[in-house]
ZABA-105526 format. One record per residue: residue number from 1; residue in three letters; x, y, z of N, C-alpha, C, CB in turn. Coordinates in pm, 1 decimal. Glycine has a CB too. Layout:
residues N
{num:NUM; residu:ala; n_c1:X; n_c2:Y; n_c3:Z; ca_c1:X; ca_c2:Y; ca_c3:Z; c_c1:X; c_c2:Y; c_c3:Z; cb_c1:X; cb_c2:Y; cb_c3:Z}
...
***
This chain:
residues 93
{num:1; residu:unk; n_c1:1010.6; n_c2:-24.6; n_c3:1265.6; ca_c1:960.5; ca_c2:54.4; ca_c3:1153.5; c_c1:883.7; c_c2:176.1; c_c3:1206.0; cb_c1:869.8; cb_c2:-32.1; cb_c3:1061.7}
{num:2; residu:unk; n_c1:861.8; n_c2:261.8; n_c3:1150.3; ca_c1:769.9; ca_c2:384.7; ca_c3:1141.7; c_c1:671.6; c_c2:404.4; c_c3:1196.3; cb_c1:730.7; cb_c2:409.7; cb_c3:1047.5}
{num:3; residu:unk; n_c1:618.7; n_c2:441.4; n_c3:1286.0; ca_c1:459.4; ca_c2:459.5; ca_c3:1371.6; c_c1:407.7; c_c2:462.8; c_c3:1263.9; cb_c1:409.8; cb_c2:593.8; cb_c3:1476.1}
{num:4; residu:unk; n_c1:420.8; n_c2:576.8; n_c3:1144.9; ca_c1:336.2; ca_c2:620.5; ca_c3:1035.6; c_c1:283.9; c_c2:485.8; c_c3:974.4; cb_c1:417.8; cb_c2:715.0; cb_c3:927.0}
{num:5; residu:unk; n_c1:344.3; n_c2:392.0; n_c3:944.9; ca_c1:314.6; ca_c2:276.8; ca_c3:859.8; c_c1:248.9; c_c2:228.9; c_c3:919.3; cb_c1:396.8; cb_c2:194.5; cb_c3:815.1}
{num:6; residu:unk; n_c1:240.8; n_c2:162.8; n_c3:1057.4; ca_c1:112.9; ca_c2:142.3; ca_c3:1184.1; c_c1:12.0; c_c2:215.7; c_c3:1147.2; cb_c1:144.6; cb_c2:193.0; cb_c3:1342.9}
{num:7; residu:unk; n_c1:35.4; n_c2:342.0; n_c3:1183.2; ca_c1:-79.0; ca_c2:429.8; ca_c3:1199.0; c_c1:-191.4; c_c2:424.5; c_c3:1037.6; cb_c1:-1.1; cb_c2:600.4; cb_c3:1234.2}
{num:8; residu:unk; n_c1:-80.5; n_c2:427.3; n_c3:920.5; ca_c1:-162.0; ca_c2:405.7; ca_c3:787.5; c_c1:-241.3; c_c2:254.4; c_c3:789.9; cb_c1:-47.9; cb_c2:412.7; cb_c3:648.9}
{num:9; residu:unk; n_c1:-158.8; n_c2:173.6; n_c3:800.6; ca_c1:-205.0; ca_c2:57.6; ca_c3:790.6; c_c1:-347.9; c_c2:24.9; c_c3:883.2; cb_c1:-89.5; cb_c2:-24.0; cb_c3:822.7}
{num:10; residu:unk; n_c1:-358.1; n_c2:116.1; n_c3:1034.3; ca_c1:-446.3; ca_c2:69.5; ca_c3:1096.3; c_c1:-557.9; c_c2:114.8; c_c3:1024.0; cb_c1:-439.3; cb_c2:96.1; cb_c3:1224.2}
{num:11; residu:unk; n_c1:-547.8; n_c2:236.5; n_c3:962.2; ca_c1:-672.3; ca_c2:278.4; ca_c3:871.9; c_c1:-730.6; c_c2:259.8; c_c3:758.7; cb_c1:-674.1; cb_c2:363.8; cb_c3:854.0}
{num:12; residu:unk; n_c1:-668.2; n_c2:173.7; n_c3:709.7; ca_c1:-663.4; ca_c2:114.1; ca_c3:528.5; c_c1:-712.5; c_c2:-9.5; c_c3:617.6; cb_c1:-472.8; cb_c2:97.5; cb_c3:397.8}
{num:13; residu:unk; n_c1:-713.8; n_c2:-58.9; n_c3:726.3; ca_c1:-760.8; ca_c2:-182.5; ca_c3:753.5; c_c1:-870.6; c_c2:-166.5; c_c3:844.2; cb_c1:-660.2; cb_c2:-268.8; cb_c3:803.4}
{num:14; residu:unk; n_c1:-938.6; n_c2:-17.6; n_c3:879.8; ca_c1:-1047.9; ca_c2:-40.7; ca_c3:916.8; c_c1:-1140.1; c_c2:11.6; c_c3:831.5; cb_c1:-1060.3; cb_c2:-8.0; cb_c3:1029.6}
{num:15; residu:unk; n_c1:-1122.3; n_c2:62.2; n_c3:698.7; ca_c1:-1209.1; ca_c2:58.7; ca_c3:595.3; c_c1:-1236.8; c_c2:-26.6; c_c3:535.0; cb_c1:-1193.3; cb_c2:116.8; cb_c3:526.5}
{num:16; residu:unk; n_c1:-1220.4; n_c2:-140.6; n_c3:584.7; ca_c1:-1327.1; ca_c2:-281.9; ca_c3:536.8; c_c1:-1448.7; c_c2:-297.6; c_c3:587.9; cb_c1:-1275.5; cb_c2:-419.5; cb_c3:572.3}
{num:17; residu:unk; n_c1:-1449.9; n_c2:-229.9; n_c3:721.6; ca_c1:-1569.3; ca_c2:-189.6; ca_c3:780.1; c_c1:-1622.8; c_c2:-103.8; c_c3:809.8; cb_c1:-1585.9; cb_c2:-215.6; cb_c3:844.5}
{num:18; residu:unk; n_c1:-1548.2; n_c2:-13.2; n_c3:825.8; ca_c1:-1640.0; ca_c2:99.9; ca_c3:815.1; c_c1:-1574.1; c_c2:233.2; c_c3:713.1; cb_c1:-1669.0; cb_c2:150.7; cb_c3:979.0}
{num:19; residu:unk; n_c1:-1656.9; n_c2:166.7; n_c3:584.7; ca_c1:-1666.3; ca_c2:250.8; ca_c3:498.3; c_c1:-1767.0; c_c2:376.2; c_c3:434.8; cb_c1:-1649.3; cb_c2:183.6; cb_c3:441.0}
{num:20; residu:unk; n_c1:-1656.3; n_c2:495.5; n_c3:474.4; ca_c1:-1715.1; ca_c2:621.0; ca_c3:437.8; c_c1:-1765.4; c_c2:600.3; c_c3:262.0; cb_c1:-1588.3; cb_c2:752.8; cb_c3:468.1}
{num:21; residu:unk; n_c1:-1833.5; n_c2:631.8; n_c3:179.6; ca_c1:-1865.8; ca_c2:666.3; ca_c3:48.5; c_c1:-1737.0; c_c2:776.2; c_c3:-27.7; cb_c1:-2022.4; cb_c2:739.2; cb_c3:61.7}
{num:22; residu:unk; n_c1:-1652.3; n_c2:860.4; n_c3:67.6; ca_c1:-1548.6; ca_c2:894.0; ca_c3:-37.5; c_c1:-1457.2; c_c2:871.9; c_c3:16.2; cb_c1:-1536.1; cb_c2:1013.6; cb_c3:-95.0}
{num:23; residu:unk; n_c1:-1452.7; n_c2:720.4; n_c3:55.4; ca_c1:-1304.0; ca_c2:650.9; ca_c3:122.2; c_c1:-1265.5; c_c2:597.3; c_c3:-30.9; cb_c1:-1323.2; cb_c2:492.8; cb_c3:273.9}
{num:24; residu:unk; n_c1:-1195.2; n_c2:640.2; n_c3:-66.8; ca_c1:-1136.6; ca_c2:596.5; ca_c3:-179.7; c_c1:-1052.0; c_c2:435.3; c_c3:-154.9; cb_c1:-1036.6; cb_c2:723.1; cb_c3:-223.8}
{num:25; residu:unk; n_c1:-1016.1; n_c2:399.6; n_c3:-41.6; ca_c1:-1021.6; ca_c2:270.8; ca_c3:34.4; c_c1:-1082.4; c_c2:192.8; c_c3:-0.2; cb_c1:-1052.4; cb_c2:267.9; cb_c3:139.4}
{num:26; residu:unk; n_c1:-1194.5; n_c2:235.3; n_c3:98.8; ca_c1:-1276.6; ca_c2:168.8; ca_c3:93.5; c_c1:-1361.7; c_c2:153.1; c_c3:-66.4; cb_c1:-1338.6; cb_c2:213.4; cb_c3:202.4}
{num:27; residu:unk; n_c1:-1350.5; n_c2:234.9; n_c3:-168.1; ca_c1:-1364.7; ca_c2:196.7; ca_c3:-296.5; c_c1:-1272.2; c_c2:82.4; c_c3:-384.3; cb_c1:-1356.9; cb_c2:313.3; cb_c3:-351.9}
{num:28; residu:unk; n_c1:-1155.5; n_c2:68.2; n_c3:-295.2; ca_c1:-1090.7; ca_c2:-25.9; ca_c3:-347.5; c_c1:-1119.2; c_c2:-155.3; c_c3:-265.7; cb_c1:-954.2; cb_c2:12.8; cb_c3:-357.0}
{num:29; residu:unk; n_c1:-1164.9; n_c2:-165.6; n_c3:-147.0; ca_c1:-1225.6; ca_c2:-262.6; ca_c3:-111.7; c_c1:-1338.6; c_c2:-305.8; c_c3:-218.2; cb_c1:-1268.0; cb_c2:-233.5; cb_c3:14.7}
{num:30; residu:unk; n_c1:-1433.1; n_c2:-234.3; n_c3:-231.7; ca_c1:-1544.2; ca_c2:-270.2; ca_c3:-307.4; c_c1:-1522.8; c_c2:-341.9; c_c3:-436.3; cb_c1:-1614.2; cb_c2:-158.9; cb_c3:-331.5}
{num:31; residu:unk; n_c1:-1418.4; n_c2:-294.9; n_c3:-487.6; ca_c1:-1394.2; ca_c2:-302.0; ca_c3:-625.9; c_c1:-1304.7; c_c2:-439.3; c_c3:-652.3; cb_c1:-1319.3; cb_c2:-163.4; cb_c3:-674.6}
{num:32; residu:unk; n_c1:-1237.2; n_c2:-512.8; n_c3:-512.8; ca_c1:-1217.3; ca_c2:-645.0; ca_c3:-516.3; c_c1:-1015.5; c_c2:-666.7; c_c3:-567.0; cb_c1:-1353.8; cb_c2:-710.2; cb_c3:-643.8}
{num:33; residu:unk; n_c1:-972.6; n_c2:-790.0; n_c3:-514.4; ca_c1:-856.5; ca_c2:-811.0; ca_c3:-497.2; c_c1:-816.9; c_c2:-768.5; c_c3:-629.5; cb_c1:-823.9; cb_c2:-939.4; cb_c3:-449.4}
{num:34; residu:unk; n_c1:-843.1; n_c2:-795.6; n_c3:-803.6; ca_c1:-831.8; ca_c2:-811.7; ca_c3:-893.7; c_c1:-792.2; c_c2:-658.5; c_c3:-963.5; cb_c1:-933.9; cb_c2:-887.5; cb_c3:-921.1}
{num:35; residu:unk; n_c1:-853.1; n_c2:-539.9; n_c3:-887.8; ca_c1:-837.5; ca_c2:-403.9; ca_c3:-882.1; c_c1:-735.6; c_c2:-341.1; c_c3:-784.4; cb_c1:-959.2; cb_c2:-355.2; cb_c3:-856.7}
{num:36; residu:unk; n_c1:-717.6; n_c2:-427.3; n_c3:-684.7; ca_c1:-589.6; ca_c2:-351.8; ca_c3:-657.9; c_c1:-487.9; c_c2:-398.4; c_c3:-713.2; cb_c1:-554.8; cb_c2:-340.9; cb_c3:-533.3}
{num:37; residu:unk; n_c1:-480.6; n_c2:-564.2; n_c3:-718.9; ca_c1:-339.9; ca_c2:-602.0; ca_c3:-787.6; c_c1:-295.7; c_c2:-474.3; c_c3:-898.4; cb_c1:-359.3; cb_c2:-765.6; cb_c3:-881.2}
{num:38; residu:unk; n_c1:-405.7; n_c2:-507.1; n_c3:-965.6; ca_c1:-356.7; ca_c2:-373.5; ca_c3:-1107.2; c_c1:-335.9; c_c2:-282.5; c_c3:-1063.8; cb_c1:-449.0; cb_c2:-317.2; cb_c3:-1221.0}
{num:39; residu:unk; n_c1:-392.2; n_c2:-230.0; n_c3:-938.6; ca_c1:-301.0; ca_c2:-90.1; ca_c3:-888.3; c_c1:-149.1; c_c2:-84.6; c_c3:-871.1; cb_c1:-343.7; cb_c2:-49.0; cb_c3:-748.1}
{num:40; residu:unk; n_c1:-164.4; n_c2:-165.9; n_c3:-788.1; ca_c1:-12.4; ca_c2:-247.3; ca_c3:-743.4; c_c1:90.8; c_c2:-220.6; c_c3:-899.2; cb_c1:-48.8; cb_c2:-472.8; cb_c3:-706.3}
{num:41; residu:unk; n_c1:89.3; n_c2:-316.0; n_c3:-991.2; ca_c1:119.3; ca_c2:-272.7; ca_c3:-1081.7; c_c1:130.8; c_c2:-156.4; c_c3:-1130.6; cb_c1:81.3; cb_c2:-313.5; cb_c3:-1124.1}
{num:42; residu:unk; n_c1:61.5; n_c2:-39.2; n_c3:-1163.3; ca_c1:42.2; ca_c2:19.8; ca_c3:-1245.5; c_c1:156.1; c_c2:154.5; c_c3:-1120.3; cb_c1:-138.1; cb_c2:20.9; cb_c3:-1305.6}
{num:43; residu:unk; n_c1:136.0; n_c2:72.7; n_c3:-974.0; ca_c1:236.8; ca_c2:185.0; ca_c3:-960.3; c_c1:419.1; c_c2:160.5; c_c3:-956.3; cb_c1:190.9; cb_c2:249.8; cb_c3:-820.9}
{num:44; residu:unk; n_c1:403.7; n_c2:-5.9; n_c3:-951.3; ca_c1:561.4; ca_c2:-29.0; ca_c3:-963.1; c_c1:595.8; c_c2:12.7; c_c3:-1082.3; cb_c1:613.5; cb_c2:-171.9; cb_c3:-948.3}
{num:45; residu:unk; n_c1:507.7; n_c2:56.2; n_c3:-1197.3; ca_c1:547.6; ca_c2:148.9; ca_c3:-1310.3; c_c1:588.9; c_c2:202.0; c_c3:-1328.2; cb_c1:522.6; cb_c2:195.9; cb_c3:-1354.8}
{num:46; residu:unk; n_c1:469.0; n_c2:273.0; n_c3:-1251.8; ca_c1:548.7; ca_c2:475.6; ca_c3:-1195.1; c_c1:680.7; c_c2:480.4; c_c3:-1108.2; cb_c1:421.5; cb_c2:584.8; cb_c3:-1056.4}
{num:47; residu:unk; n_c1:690.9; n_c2:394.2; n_c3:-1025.4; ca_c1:865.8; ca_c2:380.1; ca_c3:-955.0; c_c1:950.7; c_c2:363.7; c_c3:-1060.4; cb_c1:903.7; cb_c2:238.8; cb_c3:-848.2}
{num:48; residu:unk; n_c1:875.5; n_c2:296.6; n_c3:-1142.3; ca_c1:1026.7; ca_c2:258.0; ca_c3:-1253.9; c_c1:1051.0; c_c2:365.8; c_c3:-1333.4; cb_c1:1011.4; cb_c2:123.4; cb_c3:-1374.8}
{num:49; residu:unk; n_c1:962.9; n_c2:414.0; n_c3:-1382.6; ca_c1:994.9; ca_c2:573.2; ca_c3:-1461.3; c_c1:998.7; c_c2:670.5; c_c3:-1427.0; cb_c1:934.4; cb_c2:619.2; cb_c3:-1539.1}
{num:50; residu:unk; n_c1:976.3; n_c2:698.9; n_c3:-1289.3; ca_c1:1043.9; ca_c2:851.1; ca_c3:-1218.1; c_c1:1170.3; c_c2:780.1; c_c3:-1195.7; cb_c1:964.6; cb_c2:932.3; cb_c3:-1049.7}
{num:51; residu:unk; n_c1:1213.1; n_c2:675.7; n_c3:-1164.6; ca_c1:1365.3; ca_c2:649.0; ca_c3:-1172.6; c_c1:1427.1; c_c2:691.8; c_c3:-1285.5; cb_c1:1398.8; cb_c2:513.5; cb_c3:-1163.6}
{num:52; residu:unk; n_c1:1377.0; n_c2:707.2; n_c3:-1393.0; ca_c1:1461.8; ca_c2:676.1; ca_c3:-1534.6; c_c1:1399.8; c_c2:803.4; c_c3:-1589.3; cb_c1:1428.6; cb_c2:511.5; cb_c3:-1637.1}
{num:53; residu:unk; n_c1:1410.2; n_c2:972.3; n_c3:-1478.2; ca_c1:1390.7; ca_c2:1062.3; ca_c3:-1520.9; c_c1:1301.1; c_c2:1159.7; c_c3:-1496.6; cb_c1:1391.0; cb_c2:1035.7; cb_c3:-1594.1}
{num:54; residu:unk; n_c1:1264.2; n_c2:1112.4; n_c3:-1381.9; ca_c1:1146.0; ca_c2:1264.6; ca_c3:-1335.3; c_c1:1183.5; c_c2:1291.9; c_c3:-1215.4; cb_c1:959.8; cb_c2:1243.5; cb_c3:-1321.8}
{num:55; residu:unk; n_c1:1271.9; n_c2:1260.8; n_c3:-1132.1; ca_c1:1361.4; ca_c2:1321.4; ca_c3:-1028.6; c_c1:1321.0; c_c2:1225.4; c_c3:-893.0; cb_c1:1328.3; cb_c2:1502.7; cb_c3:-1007.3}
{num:56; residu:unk; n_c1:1390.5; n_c2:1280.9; n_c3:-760.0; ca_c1:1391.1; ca_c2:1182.2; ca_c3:-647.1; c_c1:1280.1; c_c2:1236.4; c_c3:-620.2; cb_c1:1502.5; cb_c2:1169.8; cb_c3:-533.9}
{num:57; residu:unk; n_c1:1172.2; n_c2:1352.6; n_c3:-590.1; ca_c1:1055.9; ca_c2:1369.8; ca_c3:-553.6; c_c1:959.8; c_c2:1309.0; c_c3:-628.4; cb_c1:1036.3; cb_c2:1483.6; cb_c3:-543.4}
{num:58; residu:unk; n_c1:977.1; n_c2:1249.4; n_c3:-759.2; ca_c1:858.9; ca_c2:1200.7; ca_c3:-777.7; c_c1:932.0; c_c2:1078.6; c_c3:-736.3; cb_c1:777.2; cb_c2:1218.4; cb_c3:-915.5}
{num:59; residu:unk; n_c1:1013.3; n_c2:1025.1; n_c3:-776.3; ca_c1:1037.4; ca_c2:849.9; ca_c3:-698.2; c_c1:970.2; c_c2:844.4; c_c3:-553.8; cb_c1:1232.3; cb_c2:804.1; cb_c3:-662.4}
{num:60; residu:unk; n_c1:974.9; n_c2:939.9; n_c3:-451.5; ca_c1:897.9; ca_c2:910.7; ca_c3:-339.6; c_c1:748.3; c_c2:921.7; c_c3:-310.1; cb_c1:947.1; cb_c2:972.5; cb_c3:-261.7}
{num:61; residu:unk; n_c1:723.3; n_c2:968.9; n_c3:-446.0; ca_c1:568.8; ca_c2:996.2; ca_c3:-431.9; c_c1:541.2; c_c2:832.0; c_c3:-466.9; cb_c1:488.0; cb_c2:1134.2; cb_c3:-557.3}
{num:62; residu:unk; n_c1:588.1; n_c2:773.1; n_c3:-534.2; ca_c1:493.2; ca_c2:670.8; ca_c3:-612.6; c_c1:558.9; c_c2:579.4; c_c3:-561.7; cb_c1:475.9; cb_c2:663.9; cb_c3:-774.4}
{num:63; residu:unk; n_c1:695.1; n_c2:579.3; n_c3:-454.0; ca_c1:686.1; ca_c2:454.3; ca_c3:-377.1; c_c1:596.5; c_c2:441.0; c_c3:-254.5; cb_c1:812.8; cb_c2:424.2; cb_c3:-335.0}
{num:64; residu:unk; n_c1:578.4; n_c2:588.0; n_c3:-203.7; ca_c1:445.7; ca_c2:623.9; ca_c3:-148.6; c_c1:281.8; c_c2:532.3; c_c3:-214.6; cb_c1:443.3; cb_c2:797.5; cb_c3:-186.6}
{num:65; residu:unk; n_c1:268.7; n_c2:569.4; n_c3:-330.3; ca_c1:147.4; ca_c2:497.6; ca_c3:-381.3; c_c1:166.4; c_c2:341.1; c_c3:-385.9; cb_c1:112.9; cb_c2:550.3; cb_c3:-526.4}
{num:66; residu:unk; n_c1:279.5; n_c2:284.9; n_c3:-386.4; ca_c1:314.5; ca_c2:145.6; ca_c3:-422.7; c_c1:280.6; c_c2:114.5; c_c3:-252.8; cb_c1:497.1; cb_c2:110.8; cb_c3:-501.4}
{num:67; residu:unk; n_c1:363.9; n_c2:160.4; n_c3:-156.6; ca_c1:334.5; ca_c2:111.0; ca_c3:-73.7; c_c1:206.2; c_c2:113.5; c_c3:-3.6; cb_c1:408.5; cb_c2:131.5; cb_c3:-27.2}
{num:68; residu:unk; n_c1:141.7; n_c2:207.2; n_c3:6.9; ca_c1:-35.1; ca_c2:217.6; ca_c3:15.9; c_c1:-65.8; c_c2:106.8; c_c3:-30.4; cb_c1:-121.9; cb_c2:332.8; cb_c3:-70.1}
{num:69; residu:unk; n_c1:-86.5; n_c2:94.6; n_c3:-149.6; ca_c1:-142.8; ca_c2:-29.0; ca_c3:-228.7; c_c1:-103.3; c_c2:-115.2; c_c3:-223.0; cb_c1:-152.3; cb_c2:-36.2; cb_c3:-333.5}
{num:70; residu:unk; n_c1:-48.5; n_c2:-142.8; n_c3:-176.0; ca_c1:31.4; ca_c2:-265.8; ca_c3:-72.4; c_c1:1.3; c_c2:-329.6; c_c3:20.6; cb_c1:121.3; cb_c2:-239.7; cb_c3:-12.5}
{num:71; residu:unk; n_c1:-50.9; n_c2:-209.5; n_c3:124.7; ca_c1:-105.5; ca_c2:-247.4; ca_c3:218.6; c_c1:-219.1; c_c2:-215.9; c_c3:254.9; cb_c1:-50.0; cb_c2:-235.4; cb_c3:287.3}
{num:72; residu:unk; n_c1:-331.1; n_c2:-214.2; n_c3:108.0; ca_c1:-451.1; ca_c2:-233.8; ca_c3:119.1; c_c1:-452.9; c_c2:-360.9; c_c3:37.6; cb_c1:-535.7; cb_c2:-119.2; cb_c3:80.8}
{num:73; residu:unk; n_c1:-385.4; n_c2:-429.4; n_c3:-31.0; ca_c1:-381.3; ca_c2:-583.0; ca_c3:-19.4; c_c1:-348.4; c_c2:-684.9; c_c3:80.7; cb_c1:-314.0; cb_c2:-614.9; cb_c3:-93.9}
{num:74; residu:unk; n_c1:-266.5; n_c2:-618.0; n_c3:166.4; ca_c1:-244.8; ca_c2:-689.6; ca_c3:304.0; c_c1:-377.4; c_c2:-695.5; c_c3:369.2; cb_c1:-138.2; cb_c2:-612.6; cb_c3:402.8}
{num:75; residu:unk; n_c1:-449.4; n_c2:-604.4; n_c3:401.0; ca_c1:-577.8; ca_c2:-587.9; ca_c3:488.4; c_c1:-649.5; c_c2:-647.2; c_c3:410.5; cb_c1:-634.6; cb_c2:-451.7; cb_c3:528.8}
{num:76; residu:unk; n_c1:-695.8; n_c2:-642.8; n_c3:303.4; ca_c1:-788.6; ca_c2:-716.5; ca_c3:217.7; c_c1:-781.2; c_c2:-884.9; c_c3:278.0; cb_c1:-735.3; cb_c2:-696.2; cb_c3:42.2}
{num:77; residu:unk; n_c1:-635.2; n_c2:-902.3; n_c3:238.8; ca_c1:-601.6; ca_c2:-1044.3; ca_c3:269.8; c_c1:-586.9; c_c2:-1083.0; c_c3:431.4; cb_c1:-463.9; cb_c2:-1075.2; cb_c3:195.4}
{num:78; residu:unk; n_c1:-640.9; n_c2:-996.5; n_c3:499.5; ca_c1:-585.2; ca_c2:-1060.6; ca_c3:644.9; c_c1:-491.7; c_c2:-1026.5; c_c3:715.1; cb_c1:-549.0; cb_c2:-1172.2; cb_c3:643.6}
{num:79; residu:unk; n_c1:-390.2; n_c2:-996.4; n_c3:619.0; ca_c1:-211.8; ca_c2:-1034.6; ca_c3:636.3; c_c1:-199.5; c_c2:-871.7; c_c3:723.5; cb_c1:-81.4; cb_c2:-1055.0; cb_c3:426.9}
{num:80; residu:unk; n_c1:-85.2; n_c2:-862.0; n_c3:866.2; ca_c1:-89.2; ca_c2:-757.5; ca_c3:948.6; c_c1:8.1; c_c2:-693.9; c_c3:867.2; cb_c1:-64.1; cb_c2:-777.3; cb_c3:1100.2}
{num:81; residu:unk; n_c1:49.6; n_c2:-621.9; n_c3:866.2; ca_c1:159.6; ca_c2:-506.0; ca_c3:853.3; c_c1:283.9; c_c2:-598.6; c_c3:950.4; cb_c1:96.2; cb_c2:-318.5; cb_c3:936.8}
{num:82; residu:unk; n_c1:240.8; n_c2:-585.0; n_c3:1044.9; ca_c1:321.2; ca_c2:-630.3; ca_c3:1136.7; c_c1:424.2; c_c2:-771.4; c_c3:1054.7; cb_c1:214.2; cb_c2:-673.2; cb_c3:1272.0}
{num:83; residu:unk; n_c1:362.0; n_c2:-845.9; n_c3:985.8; ca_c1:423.6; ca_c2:-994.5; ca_c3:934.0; c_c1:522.8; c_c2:-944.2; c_c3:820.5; cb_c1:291.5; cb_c2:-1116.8; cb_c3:861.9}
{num:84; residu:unk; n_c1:503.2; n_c2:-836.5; n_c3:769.6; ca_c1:628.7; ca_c2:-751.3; ca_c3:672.0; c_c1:702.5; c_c2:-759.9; c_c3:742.0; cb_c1:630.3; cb_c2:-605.1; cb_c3:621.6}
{num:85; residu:unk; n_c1:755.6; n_c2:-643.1; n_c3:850.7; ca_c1:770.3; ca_c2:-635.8; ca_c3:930.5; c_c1:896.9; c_c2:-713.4; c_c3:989.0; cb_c1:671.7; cb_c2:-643.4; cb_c3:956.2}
{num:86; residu:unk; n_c1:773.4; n_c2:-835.5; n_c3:1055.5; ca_c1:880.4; ca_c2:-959.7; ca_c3:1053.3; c_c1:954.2; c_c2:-989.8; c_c3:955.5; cb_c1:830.8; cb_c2:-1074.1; cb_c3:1070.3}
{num:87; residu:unk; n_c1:934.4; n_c2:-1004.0; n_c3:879.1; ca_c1:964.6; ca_c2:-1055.9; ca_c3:737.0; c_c1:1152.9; c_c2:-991.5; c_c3:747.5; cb_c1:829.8; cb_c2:-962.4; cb_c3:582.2}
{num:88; residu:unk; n_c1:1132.8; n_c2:-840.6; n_c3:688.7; ca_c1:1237.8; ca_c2:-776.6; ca_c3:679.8; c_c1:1312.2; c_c2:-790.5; c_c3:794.0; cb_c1:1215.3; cb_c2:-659.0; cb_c3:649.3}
{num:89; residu:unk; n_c1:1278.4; n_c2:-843.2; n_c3:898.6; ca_c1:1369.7; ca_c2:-809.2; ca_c3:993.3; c_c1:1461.0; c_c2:-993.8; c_c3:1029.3; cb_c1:1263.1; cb_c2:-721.3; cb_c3:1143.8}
{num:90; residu:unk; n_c1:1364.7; n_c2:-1083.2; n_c3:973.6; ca_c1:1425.4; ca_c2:-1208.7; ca_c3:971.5; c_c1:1495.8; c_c2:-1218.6; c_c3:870.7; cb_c1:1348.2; cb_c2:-1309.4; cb_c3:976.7}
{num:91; residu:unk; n_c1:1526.0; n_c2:-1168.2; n_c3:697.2; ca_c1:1626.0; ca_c2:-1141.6; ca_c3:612.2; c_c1:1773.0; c_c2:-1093.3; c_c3:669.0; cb_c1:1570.5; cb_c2:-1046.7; cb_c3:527.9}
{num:92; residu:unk; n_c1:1731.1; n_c2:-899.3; n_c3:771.5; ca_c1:1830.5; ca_c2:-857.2; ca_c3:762.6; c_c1:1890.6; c_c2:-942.6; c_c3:893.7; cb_c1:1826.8; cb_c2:-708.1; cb_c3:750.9}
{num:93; residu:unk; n_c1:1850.6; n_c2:-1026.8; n_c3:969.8; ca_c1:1928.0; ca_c2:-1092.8; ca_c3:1049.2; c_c1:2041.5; c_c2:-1196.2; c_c3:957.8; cb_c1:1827.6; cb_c2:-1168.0; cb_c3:1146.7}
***
């Protein structure tokens, strides 16, 4: 996979500790598992309706936001980037 997704992930997972005041991250740390899920949601939304009409640039913006928020539930929870990762790669075998 992508350095970039490493490289994001390493930083969405060190704003559990060291959080700046306009880490917006780290505001979703604060704000607890129950606030991002609903993020989570609210952006597989937005994937679903730039599909069904606001073009392929916005579909990549908000699978962009889906996946962020994704993997500031992974870090929340522990879970590496890396175990996706695995994941996808033990399917496409």
């Amino acid at each position: 996979m992508s350095d970039i997704l490493h490289q994001l992930y390493t930083r969405i997972a060190s704003r559990k500790t060291h959080a700046p005041p306009e880490s917006y991250t780290a505001k979703l740390f604060a704000a607890g598992e129950d606030e991002i899920v609903k993020k989570i949601g609210e952006e597989a939304i937005e994937v679903i309706v730039a599909t069904k009409g606001q073009g392929n640039e916005r579909i990549v913006a908000e699978t962009a936001d889906l996946i962020y928020h994704t993997m500031v539930l992974l870090a929340l929870r522990g879970i590496e980037w890396r175990a996706v990762e695995d994941e996808l790669a033990r399917r496409f075998r």
